[in-house]
NUDREN-370142 format. One record per residue: residue in one letter; chain; y, z, x of N, C-alpha, C, O in turn. Coordinates in nm, 4 decimals, decimal comma, always signed. Example, Ala and Ser with C-alpha at 12.3 -4.5 7.8 and 13.67 -1.06 7.14 Angstrom:
residuo; cadena; nY; nZ; nX; caY; caZ; caX; cY; cZ; cX; oY; oZ; oX
A; A; -0,5690; +0,7800; +1,3190; -0,4500; +0,7800; +1,2300; -0,3300; +0,7800; +1,3200; -0,3319; +0,8465; +1,4236 .
S; A; -0,2250; +0,7080; +1,2850; -0,1060; +0,7140; +1,3670; +0,0030; +0,7870; +1,2900; +0,1138; +0,8039; +1,3409 .
This chain:
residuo; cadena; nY; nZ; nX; caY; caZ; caX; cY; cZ; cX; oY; oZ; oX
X; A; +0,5852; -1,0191; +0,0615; +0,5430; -0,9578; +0,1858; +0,6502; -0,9813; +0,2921; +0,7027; -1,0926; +0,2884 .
X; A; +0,6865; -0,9070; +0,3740; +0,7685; -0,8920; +0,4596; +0,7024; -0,9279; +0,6541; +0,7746; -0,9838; +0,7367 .
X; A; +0,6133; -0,8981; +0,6733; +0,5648; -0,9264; +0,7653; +0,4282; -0,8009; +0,8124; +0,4089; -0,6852; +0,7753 .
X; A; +0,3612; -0,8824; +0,8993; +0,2478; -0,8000; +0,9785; +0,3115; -0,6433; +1,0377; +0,3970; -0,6148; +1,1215 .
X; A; +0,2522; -0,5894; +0,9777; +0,2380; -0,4582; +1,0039; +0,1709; -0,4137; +1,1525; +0,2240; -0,3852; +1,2598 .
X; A; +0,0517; -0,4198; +1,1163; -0,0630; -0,3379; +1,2023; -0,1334; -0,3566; +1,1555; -0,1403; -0,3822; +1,0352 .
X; A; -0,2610; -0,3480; +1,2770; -0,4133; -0,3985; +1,2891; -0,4610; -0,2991; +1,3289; -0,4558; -0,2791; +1,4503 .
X; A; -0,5437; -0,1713; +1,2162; -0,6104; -0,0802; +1,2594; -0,8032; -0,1048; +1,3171; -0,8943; -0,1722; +1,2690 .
X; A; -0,7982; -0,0457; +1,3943; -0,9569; -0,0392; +1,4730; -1,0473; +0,0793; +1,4458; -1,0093; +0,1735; +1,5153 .
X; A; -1,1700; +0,1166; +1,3589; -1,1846; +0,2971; +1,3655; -1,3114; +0,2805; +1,5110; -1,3549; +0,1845; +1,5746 .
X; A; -1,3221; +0,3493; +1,5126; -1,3969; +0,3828; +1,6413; -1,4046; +0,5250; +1,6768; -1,3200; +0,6139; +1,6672 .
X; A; -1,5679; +0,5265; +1,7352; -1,6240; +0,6158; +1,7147; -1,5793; +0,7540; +1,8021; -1,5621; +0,7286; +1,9213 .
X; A; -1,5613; +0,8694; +1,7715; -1,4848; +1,0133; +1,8492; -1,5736; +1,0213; +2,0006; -1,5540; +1,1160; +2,0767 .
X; A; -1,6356; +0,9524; +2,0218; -1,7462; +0,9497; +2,1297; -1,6812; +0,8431; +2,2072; -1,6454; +0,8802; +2,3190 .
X; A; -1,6558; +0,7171; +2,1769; -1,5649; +0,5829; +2,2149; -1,4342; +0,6236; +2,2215; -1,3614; +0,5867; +2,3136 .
X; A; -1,4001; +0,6896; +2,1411; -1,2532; +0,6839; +2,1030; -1,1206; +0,6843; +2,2451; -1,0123; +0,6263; +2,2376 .
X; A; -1,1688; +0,7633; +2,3609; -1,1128; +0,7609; +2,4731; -1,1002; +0,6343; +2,5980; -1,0141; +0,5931; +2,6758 .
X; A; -1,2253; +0,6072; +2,5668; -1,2847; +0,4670; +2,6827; -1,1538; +0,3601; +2,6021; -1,0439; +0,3375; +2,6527 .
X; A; -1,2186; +0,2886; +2,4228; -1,1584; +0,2418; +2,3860; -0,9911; +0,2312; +2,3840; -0,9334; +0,1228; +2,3752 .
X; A; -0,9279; +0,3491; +2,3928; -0,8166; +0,3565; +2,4037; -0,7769; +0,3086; +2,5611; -0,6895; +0,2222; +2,5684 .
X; A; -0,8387; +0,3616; +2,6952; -0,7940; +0,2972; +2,8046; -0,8011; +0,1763; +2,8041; -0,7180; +0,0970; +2,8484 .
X; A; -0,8943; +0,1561; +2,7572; -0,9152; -0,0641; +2,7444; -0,8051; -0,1463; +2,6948; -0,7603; -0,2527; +2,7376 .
X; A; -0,7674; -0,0659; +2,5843; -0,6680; -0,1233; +2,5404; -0,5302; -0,1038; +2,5933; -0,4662; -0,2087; +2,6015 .
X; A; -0,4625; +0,0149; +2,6349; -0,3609; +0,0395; +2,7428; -0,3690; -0,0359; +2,8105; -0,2759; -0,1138; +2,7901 .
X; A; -0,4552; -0,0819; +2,9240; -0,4855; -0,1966; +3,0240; -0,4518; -0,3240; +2,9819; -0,3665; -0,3863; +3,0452 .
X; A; -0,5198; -0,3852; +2,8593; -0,5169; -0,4834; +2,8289; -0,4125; -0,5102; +2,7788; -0,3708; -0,6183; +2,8205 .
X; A; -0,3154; -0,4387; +2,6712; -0,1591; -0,4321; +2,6316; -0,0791; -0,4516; +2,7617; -0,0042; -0,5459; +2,7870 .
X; A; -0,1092; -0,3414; +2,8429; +0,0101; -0,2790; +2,9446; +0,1191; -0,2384; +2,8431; +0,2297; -0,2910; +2,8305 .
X; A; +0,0423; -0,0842; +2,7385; +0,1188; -0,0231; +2,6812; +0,0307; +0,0965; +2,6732; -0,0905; +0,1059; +2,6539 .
X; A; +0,1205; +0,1824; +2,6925; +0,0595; +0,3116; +2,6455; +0,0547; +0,3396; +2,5468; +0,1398; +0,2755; +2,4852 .
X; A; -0,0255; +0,4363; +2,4523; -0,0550; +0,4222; +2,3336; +0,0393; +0,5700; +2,2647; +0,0550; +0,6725; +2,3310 .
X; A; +0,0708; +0,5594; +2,1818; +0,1738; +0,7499; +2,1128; +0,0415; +0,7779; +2,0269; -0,0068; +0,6834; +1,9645 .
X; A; -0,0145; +0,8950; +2,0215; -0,1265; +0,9366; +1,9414; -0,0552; +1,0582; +1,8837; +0,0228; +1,1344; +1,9407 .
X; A; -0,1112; +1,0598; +1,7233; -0,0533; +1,0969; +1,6069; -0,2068; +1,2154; +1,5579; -0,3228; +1,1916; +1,5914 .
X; A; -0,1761; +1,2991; +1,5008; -0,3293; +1,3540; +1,4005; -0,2367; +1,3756; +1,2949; -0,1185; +1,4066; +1,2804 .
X; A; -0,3567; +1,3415; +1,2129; -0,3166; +1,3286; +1,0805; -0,4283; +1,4492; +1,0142; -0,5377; +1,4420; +0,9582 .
X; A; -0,3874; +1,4988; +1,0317; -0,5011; +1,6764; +0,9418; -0,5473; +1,6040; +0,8139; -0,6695; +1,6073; +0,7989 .
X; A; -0,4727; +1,5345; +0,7110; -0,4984; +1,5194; +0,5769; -0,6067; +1,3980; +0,5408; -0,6696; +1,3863; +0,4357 .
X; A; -0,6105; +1,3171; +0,6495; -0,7063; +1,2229; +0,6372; -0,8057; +1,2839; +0,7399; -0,9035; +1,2116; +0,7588 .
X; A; -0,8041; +1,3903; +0,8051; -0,9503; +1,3957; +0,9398; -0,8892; +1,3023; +0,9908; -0,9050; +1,2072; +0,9143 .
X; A; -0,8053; +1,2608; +1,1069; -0,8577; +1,1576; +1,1900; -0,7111; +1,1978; +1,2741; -0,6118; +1,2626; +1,2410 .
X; A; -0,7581; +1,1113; +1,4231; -0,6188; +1,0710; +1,5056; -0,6286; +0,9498; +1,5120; -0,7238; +0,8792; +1,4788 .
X; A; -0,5161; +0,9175; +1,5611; -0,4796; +0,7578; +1,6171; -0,3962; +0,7550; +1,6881; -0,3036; +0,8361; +1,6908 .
X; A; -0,4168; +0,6261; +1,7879; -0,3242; +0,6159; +1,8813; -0,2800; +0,4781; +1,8051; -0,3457; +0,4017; +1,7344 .
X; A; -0,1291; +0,4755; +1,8510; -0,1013; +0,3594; +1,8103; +0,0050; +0,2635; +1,9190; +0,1190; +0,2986; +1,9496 .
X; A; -0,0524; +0,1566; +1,9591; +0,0253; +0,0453; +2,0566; +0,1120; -0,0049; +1,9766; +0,0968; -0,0945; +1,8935 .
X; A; +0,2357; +0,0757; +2,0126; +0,3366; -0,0402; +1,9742; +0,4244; -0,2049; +2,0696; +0,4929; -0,2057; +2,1719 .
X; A; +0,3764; -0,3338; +1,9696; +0,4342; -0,4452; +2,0564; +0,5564; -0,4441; +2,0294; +0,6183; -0,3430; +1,9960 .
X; A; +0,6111; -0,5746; +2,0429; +0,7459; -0,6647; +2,0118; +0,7382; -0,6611; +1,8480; +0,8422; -0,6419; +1,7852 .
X; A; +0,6220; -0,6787; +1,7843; +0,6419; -0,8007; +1,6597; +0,5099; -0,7101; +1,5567; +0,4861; -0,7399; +1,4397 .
X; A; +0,4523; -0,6202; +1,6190; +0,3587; -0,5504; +1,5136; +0,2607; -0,4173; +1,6291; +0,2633; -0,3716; +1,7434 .
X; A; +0,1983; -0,4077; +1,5230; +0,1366; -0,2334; +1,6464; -0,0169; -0,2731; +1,6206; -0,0651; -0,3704; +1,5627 .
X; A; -0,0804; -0,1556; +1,6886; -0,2302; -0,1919; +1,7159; -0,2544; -0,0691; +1,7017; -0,2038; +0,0092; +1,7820 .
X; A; -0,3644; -0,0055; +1,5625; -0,4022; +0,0856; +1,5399; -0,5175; +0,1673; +1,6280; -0,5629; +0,0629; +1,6749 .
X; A; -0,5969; +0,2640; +1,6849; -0,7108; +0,3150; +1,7338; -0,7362; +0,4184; +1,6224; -0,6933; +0,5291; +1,6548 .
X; A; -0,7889; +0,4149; +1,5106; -0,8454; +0,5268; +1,4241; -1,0041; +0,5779; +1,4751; -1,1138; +0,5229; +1,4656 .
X; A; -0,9564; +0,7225; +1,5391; -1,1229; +0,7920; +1,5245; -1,1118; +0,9071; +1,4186; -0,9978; +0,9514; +1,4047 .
X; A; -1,1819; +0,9473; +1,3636; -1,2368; +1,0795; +1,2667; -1,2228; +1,2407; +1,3402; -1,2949; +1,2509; +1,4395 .
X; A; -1,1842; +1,3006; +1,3241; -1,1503; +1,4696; +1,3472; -1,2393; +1,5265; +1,3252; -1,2777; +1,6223; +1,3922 .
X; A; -1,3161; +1,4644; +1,1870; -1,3970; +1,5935; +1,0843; -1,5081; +1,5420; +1,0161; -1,4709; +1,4971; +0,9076 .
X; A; -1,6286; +1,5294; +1,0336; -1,7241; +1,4869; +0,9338; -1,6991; +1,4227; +0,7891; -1,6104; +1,4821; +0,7278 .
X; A; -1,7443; +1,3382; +0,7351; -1,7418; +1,3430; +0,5881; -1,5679; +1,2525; +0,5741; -1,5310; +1,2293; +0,4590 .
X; A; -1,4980; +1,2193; +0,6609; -1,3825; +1,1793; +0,6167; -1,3868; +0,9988; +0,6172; -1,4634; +0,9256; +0,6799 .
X; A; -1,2998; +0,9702; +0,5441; -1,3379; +0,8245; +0,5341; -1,3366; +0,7531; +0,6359; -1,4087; +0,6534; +0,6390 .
X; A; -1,2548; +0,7861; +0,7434; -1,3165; +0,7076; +0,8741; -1,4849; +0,7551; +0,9170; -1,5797; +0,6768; +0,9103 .
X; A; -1,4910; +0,8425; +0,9436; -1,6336; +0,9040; +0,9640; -1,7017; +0,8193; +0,8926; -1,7724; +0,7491; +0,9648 .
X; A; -1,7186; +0,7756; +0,6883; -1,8100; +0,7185; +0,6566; -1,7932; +0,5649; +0,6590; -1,8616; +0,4717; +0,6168 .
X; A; -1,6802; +0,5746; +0,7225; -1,6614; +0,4059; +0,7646; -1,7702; +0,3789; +0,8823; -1,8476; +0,2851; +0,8631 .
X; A; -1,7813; +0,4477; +0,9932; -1,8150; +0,4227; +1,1223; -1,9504; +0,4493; +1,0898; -2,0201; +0,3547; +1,1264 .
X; A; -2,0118; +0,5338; +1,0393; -2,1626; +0,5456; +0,9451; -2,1999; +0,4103; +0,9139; -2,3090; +0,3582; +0,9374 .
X; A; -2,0842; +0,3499; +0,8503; -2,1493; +0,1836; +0,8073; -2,1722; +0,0964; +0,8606; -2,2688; +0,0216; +0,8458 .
X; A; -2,0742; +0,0891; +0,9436; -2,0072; -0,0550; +1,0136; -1,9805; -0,0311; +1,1561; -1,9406; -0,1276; +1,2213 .
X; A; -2,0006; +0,1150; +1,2321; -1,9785; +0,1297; +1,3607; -1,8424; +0,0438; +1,4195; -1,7735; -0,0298; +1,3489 .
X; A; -1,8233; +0,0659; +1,5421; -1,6618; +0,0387; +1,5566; -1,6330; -0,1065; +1,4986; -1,7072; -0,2038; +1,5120 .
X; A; -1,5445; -0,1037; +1,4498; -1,5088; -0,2019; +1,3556; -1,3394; -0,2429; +1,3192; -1,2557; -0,1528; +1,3170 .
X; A; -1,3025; -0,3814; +1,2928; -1,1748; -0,3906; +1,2016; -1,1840; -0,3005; +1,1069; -1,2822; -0,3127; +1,0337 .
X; A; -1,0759; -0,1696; +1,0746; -1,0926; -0,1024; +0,9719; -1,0106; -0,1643; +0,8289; -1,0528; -0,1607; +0,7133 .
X; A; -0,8834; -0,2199; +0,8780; -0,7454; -0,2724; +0,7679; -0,6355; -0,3405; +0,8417; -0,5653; -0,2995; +0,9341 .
X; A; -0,6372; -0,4310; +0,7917; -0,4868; -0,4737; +0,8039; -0,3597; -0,4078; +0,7189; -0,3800; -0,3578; +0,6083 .
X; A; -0,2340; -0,4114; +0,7759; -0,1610; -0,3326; +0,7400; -0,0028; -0,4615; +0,6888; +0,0416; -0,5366; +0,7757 .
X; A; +0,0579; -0,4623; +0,5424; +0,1143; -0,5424; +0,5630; +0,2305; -0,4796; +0,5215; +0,2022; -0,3964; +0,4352 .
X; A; +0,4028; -0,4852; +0,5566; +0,4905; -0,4648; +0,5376; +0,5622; -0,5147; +0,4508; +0,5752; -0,6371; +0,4550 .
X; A; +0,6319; -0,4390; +0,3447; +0,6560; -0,5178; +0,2415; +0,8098; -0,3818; +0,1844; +0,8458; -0,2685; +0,2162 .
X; A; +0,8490; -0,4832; +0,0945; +1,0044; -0,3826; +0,0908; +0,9939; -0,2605; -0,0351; +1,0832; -0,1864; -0,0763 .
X; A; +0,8838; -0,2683; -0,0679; +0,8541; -0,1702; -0,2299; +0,7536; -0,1692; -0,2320; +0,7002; -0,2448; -0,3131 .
X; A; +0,6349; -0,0518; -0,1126; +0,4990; -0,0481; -0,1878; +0,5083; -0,0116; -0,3394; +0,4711; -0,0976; -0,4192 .
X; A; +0,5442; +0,0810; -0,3759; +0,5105; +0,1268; -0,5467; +0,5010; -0,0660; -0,5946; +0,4003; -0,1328; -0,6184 .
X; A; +0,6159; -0,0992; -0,5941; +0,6119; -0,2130; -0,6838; +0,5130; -0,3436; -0,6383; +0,4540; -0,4255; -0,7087 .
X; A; +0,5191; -0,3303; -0,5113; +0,3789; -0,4648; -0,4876; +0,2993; -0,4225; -0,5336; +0,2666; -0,5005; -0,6230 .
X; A; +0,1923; -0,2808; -0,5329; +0,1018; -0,1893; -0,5652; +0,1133; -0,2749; -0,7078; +0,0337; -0,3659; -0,7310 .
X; A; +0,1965; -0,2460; -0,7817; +0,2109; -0,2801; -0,9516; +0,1382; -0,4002; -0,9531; +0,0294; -0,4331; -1,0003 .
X; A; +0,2482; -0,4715; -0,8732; +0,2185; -0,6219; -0,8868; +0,0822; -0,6818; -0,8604; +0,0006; -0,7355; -0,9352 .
X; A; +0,0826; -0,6618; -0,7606; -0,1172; -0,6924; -0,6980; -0,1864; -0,6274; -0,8235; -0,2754; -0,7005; -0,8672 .
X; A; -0,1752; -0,5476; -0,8712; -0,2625; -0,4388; -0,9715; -0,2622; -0,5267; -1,1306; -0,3533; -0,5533; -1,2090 .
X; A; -0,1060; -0,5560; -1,1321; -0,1163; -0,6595; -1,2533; -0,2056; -0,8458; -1,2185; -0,2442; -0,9363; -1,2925 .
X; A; -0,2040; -0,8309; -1,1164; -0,2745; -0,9619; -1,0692; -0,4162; -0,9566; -1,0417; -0,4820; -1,0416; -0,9817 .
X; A; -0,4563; -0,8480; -1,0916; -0,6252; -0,8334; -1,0776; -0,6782; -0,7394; -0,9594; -0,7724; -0,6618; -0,9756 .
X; A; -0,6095; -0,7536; -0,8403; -0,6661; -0,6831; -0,7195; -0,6679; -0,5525; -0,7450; -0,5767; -0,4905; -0,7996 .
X; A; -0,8092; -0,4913; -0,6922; -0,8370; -0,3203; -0,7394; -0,7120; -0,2199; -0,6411; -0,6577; -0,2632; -0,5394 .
X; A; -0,6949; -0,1264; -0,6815; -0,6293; -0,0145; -0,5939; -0,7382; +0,0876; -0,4976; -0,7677; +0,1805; -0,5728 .
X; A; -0,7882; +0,1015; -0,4024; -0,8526; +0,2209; -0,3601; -0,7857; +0,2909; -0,3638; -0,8153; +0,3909; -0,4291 .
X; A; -0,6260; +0,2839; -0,2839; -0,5181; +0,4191; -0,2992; -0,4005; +0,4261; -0,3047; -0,3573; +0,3298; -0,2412 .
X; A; -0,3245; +0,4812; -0,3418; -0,1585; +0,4763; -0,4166; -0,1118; +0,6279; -0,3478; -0,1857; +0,7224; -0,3199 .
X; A; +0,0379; +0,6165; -0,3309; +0,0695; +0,7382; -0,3081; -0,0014; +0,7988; -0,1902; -0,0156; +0,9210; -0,1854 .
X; A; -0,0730; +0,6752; -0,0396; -0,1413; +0,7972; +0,0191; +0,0019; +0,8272; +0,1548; +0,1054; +0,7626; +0,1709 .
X; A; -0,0370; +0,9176; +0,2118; +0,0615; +0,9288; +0,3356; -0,0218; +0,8759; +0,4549; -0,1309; +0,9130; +0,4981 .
X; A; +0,0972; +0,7377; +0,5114; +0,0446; +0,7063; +0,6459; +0,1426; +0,7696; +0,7518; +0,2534; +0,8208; +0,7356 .
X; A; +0,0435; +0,7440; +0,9007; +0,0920; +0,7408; +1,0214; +0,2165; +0,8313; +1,0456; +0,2351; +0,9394; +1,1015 .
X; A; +0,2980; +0,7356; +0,9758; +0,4665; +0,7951; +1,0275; +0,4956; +0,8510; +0,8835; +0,6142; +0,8632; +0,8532 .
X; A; +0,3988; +0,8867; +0,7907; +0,4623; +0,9845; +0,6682; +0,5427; +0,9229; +0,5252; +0,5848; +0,9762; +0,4225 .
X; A; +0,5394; +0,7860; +0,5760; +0,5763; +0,7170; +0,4924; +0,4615; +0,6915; +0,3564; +0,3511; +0,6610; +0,4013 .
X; A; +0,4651; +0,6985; +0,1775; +0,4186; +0,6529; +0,1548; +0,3453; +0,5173; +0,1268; +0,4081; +0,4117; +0,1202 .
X; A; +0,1589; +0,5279; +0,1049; +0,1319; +0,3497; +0,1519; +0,0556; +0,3935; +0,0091; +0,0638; +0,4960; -0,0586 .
X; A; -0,0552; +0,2183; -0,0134; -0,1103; +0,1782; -0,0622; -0,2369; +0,0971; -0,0207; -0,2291; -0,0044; +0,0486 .
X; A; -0,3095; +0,1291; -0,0498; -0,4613; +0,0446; -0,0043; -0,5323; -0,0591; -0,1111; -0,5901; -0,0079; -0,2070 .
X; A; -0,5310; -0,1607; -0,1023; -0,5922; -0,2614; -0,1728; -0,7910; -0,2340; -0,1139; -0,8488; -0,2275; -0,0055 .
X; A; -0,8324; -0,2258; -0,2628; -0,9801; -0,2128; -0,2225; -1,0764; -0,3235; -0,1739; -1,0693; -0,4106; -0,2605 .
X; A; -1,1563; -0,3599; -0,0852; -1,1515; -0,4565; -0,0009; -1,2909; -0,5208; -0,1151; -1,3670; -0,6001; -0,0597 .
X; A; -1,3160; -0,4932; -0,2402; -1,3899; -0,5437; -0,3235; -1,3337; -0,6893; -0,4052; -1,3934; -0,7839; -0,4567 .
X; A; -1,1618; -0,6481; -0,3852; -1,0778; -0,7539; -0,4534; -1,0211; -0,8255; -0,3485; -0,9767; -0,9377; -0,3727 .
X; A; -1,0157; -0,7844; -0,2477; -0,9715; -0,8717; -0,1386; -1,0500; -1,0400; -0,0703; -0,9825; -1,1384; -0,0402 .
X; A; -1,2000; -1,0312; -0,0606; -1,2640; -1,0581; -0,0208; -1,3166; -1,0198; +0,1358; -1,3167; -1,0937; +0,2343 .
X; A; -1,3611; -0,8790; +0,1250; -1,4280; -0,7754; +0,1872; -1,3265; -0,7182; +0,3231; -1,3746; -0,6753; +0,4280 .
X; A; -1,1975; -0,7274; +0,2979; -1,1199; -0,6469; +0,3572; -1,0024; -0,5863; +0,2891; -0,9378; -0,6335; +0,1956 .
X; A; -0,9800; -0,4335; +0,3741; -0,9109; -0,3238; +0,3098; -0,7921; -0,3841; +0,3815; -0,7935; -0,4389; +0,4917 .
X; A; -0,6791; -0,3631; +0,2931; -0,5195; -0,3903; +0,3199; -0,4548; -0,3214; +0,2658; -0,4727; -0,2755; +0,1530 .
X; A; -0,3489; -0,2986; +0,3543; -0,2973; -0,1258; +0,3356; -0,1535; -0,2241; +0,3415; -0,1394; -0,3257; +0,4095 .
X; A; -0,0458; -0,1574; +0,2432; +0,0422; -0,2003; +0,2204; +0,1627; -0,0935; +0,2493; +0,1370; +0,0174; +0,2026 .
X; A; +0,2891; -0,1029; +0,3165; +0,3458; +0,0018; +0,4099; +0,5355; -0,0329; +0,3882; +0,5825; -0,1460; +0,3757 .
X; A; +0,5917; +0,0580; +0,3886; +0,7413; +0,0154; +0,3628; +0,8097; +0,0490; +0,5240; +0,9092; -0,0104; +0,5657 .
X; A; +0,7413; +0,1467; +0,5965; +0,8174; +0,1293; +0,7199; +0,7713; +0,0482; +0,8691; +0,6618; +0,0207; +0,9180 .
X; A; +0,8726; +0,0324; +0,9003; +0,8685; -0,0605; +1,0621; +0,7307; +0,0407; +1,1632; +0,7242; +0,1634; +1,1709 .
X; A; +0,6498; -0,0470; +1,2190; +0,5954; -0,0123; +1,3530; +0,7002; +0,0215; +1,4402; +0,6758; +0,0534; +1,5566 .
């Protein structure tokens, strides 16, 4: 592992605005907001010094943030960890027992990631990422 990535938040398309000023304030950063069509969702994302701060809300019914926020209402969604070869950590974690939820998905900045299923984790999703915040 290479270092902390990002700390995504999902929160609800109803919240999603309030939440985001709170956090601008509280950073004293403005946030760059991204849509991502392929997952349903936007995000804003705070970038610090040393790692970023995710805001995930849902676009579209039925998308996995949507049935995230169904469960668990605003919530830690994933930690995000930086590492120099998702494909090959992916392997590695995978040969070490931990489940995959997803391989090959496209994050944020388009880079491909990986999601560790938060069944093997001990009940958190970790998303594994090759580029810089």
């Amino acid at each position: 592992m290479v270092r902390l990535s990002h700390v995504a938040l999902a929160v609800s398309a109803e919240d999603y605005k309030s939440v985001k000023e709170k956090f601008s304030r509280i950073l004293g950063v403005e946030a760059e907001e991204k849509d991502l069509p392929h997952a349903k969702l936007r995000v804003a994302i705070f970038k610090l010094p040393n790692t970023s701060i995710e805001i995930l809300t849902p676009t579209a019914e039925g998308s996995d943030i949507d049935r995230f926020l169904q469960k668990r209402g605003n919530a830690l969604h994933h930690i995000a960890l930086q590492v120099e070869d998702v494909e090959g950590e992916t392997e590695r974690l995978e040969r070490e027992g931990f489940e995959i939820a997803r391989r090959g998905y496209r994050g944020a900045k388009g880079g491909s990631v990986s999601f560790l299923h938060p069944k093997s984790t001990g009940g958190f999703l970790i998303e594994l990422v090759e580029e810089e915040y």
